[in-house]
C-alpha positions as a Markdown table, in Angstrom:
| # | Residue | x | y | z |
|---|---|---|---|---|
| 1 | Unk | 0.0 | 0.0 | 0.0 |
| 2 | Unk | 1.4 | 3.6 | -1.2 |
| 3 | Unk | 0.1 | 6.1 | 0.7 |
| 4 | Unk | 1.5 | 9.5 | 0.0 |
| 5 | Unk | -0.5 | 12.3 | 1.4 |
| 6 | Unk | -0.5 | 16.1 | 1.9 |
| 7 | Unk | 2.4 | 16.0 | 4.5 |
| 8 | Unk | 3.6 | 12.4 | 4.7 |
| 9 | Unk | 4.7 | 9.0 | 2.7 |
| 10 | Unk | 4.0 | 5.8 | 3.6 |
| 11 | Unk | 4.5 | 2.3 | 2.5 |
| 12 | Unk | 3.2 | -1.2 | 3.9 |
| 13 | Unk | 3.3 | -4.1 | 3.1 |
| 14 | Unk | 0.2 | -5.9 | 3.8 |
| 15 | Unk | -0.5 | -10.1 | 3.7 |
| 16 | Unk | -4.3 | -10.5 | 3.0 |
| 17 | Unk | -5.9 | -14.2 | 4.1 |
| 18 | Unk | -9.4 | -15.6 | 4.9 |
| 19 | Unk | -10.4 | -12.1 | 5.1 |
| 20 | Unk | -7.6 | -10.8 | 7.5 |
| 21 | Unk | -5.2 | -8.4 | 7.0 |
| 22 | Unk | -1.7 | -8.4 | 8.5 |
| 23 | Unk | 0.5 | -5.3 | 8.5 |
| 24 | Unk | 4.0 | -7.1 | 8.2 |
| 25 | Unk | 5.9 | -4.0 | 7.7 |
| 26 | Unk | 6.1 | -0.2 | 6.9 |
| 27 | Unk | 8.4 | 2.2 | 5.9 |
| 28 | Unk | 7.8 | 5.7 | 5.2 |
| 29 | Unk | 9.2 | 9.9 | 4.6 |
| 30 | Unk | 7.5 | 11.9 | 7.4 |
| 31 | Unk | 8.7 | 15.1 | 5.7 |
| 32 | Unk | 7.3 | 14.5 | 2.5 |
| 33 | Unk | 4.4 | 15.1 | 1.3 |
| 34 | Unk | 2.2 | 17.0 | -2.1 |
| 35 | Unk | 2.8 | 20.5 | 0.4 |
| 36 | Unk | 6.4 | 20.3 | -0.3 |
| 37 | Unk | 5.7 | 19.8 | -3.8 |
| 38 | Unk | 3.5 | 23.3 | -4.0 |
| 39 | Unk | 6.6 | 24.7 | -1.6 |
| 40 | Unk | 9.0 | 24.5 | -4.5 |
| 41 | Unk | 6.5 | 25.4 | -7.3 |
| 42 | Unk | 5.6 | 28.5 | -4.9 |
| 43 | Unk | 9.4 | 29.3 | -4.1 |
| 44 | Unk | 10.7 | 29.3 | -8.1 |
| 45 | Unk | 7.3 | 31.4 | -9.0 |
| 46 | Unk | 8.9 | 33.9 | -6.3 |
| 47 | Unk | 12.1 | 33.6 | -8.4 |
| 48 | Unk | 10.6 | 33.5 | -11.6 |
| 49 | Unk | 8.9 | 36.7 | -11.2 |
| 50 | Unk | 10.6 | 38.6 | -8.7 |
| 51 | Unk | 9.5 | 42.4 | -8.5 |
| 52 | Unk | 5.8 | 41.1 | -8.6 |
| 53 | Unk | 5.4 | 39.8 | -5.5 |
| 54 | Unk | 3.7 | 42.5 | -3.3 |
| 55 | Unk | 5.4 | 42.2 | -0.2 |
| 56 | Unk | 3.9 | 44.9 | 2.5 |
| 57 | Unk | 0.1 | 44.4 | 2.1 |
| 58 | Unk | -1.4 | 45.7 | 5.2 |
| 59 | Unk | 0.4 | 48.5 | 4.4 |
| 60 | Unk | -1.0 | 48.5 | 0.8 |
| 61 | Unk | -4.6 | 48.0 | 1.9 |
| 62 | Unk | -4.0 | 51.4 | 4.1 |
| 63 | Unk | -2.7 | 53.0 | 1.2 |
| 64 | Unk | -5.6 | 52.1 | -1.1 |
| 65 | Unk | -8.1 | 52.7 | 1.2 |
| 66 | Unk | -7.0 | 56.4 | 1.3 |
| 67 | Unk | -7.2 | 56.3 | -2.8 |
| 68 | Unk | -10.6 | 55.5 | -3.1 |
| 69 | Unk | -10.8 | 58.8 | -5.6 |
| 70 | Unk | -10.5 | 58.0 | -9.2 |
| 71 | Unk | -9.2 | 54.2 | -8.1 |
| 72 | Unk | -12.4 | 52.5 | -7.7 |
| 73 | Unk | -11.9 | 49.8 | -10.2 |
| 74 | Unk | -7.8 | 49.1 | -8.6 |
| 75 | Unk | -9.4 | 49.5 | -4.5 |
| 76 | Unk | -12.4 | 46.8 | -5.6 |
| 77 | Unk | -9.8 | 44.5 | -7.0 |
| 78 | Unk | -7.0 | 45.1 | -4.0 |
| 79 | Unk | -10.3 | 44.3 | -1.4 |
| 80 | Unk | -11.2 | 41.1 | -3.5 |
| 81 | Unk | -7.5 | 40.4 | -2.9 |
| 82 | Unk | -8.2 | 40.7 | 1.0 |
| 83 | Unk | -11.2 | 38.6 | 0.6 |
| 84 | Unk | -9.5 | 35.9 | -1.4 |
| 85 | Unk | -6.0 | 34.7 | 0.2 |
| 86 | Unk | -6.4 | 31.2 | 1.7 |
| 87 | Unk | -9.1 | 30.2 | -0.2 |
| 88 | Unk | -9.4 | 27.9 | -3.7 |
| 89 | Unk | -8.7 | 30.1 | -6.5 |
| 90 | Unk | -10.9 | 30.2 | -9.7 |
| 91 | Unk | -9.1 | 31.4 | -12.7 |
| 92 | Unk | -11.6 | 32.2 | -14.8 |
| 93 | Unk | -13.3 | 34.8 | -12.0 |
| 94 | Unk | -11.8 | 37.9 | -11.3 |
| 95 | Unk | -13.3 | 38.2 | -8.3 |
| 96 | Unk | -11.2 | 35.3 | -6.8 |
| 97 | Unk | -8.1 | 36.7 | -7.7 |
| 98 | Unk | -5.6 | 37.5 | -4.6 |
| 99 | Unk | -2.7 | 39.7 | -4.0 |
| 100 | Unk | 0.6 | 38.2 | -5.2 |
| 101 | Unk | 2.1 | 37.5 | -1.6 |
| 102 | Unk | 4.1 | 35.3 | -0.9 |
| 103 | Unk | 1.1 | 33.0 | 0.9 |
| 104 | Unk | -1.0 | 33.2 | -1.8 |
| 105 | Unk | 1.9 | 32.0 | -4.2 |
| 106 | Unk | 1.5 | 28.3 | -2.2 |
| 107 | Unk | -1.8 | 27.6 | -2.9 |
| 108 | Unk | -1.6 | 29.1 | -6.4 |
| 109 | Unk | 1.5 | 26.8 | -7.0 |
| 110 | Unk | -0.6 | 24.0 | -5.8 |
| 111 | Unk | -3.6 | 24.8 | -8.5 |
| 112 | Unk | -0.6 | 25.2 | -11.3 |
| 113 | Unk | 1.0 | 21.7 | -10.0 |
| 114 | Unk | -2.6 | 20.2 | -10.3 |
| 115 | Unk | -3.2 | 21.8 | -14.0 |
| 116 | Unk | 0.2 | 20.9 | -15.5 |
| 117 | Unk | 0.8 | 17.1 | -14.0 |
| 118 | Unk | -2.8 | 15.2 | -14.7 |
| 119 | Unk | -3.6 | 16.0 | -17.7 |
| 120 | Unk | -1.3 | 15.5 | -20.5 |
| 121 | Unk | -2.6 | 17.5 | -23.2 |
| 122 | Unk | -1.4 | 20.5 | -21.0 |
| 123 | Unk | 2.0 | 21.6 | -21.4 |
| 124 | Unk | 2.0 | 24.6 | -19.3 |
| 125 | Unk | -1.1 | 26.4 | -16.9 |
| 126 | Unk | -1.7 | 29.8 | -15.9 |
| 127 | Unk | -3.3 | 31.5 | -12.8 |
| 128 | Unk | -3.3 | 35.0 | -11.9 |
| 129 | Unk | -3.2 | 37.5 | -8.9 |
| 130 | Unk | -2.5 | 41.1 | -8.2 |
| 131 | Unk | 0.7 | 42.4 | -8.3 |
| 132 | Unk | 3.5 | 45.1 | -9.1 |
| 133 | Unk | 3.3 | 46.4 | -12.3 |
| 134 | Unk | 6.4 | 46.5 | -14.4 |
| 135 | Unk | 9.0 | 44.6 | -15.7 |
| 136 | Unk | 10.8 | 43.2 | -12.0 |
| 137 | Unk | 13.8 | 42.9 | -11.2 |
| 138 | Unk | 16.6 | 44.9 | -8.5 |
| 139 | Unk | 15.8 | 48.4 | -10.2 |
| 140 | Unk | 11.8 | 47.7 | -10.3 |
| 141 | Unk | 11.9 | 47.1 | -6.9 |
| 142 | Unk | 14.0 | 50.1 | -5.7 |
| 143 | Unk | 11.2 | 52.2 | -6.3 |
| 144 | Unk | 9.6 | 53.2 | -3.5 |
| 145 | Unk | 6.0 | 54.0 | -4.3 |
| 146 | Unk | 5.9 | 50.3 | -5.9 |
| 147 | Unk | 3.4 | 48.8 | -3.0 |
| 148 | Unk | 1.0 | 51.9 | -4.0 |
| 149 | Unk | -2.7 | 50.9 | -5.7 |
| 150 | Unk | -1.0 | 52.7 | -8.7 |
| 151 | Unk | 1.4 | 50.2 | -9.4 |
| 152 | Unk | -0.8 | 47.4 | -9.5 |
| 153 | Unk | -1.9 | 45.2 | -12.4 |
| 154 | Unk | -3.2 | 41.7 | -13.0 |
| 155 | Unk | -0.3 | 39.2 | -13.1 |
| 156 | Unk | -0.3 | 36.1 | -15.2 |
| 157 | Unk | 1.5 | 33.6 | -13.4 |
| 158 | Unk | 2.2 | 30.8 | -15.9 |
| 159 | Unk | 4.3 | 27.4 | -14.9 |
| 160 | Unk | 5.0 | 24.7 | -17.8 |
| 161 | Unk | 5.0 | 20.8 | -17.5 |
| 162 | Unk | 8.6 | 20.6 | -17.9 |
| 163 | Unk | 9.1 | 23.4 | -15.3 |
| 164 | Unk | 7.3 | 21.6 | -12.7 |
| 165 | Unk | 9.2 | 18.6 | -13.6 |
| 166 | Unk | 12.5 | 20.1 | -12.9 |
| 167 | Unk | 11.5 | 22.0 | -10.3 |
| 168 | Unk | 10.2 | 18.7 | -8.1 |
| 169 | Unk | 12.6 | 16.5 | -8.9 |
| 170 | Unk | 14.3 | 15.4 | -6.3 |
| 171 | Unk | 11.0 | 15.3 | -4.6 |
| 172 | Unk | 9.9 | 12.1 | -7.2 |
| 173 | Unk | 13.7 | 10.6 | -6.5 |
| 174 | Unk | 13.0 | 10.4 | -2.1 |
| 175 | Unk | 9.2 | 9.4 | -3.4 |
| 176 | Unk | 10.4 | 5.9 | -4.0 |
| 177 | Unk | 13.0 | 5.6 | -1.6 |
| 178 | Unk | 10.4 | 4.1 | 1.1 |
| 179 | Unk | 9.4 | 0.9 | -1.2 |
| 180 | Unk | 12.9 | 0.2 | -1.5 |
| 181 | Unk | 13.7 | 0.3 | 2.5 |
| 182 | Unk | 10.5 | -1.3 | 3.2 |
| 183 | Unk | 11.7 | -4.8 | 1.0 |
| 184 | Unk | 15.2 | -4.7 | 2.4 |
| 185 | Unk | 13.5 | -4.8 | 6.2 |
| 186 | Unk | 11.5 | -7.9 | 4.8 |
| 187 | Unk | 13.7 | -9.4 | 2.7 |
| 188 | Unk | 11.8 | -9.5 | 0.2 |
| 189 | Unk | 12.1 | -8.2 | -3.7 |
| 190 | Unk | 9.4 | -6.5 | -6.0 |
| 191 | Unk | 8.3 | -10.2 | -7.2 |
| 192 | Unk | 7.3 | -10.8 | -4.1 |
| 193 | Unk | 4.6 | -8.4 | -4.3 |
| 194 | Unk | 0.7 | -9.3 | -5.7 |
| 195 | Unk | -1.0 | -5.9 | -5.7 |
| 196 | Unk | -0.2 | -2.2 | -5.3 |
| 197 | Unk | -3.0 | 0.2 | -3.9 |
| 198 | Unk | -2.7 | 3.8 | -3.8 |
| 199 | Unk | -3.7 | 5.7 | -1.2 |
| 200 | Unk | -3.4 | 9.6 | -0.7 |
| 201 | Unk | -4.4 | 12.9 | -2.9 |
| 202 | Unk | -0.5 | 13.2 | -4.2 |
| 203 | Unk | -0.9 | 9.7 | -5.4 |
| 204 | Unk | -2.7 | 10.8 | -8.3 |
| 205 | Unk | 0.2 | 12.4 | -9.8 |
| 206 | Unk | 0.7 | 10.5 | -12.8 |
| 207 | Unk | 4.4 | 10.9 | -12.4 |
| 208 | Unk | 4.0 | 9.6 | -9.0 |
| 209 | Unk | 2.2 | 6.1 | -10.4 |
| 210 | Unk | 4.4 | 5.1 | -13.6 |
| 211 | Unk | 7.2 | 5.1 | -11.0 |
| 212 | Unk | 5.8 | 2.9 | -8.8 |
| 213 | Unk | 4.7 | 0.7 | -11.6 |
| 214 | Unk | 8.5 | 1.2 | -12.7 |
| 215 | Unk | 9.8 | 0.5 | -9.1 |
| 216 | Unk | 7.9 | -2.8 | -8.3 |
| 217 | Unk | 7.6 | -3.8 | -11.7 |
| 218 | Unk | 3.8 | -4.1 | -11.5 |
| 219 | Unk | 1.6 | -3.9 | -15.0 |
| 220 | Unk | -1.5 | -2.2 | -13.4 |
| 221 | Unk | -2.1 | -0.4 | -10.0 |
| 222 | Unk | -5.0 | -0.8 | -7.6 |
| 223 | Unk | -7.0 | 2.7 | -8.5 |
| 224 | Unk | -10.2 | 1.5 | -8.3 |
| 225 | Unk | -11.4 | 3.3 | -5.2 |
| 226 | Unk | -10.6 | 7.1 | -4.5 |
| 227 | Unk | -7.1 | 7.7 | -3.3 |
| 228 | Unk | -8.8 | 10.6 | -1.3 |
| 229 | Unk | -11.7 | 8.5 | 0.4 |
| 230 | Unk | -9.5 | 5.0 | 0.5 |
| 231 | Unk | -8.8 | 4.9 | 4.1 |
| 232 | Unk | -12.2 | 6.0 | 4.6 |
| 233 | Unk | -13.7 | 3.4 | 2.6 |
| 234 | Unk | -11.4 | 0.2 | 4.4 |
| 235 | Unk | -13.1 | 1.7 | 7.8 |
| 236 | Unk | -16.3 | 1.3 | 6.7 |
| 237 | Unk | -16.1 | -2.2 | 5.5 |
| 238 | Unk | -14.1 | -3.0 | 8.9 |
| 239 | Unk | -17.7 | -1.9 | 10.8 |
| 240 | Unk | -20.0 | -3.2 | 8.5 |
């Protein structure tokens, strides 16, 4: 059983009989999770377009408050902005667009990461949020008045498939690194193994399931039942 969640990997090995179930082993990466893969999609997006990021927002909500006069449209957006960090952001509706801060980044790197890796006829995704106008970089953001609601615009933030690949690489290499310890404490070798569930919203990443199939040498994967609602599901047929 691969079971790679929000903030933690695991792998067991499980041996199913007569209707029992005996955990025999497990193995796992407590520090990794799909969180750290929005991390570094959220930290090269900081990179990648540097000078954007609005860094002082209280302090830019004060301002635009007191620039209410002939700013309307820029002070509606800016309070949309207010009203829209932390949640789910939709990208066709202006009205869920957020400040670009370095908070909202995360959860828009997690809706990029989600765009670009499940489907494969997308080679590259784009979301947006409100940031510095102007072209970035060390002389952009020497100007002072560049947190003001005048030097706001609507940024496209756009991240490609082969971006993200790079990007999260050496997050797929420790991703398999738990199968392989969990067989060496058993003794035991990929061949040795009759079925592969998933479990976990970062298992979905099809990245994430041709290397399993690739590590244990498996033809097909157990996806029949939500990753999301597995653990869920195995309770509920424990009870009934």
């Amino acid at each position: 059983m691969y079971d790679f969640g929000g903030g933690t990997l695991d792998v067991s090995v499980l041996h199913v009989s007569d209707g029992f179930v005996d955990v025999m082993d497990s193995a796992g990466d407590d520090e990794l999770g799909g969180s750290d893969f929005d991390a570094r999609v959220a930290s090269f997006l900081a990179v990648k377009y540097e000078g954007r990021i609005v860094e002082d927002k209280e302090t830019l909500y004060d301002e635009c408050a007191g620039e209410v006069r002939g700013r309307e449209p820029m002070l509606n957006l800016v309070e949309e902005g207010r009203r829209a960090e932390g949640k789910v952001v939709d990208n066709d509706n202006d009205e869920n667009v957020p400040l670009c801060t370095l908070a909202s980044l995360h959860y828009l790197a997690e809706q990029l990461k989600i765009a670009v890796s499940t489907k494969d006829s997308i080679v590259h995704a784009s979301r947006r949020c409100i940031g510095r106008s102007g072209g970035g970089g060390t002389d952009y953001k020497s100007n002072t008045n560049s947190n003001s609601c005048a030097n706001l615009e609507i940024v496209e933030l756009e991240l490609s498939k082969t971006e993200f690949e790079i990007v999260v690489q050496p997050l797929f290499d420790r991703s398999m690194q738990p199968i392989r310890d969990v067989l060496h404490q058993l003794d035991m070798t990929e061949r040795d193994i009759d079925e592969v569930v998933m479990v976990g919203g970062s298992s979905r990443l099809p990245q994430i399931r041709e290397m399993v199939k690739a590590e244990l040498k498996a033809e097909k994967l157990n996806i029949e039942i939500d990753p999301d609602i597995t653990v869920a599901f195995g309770c509920a047929s424990v009870i009934d």
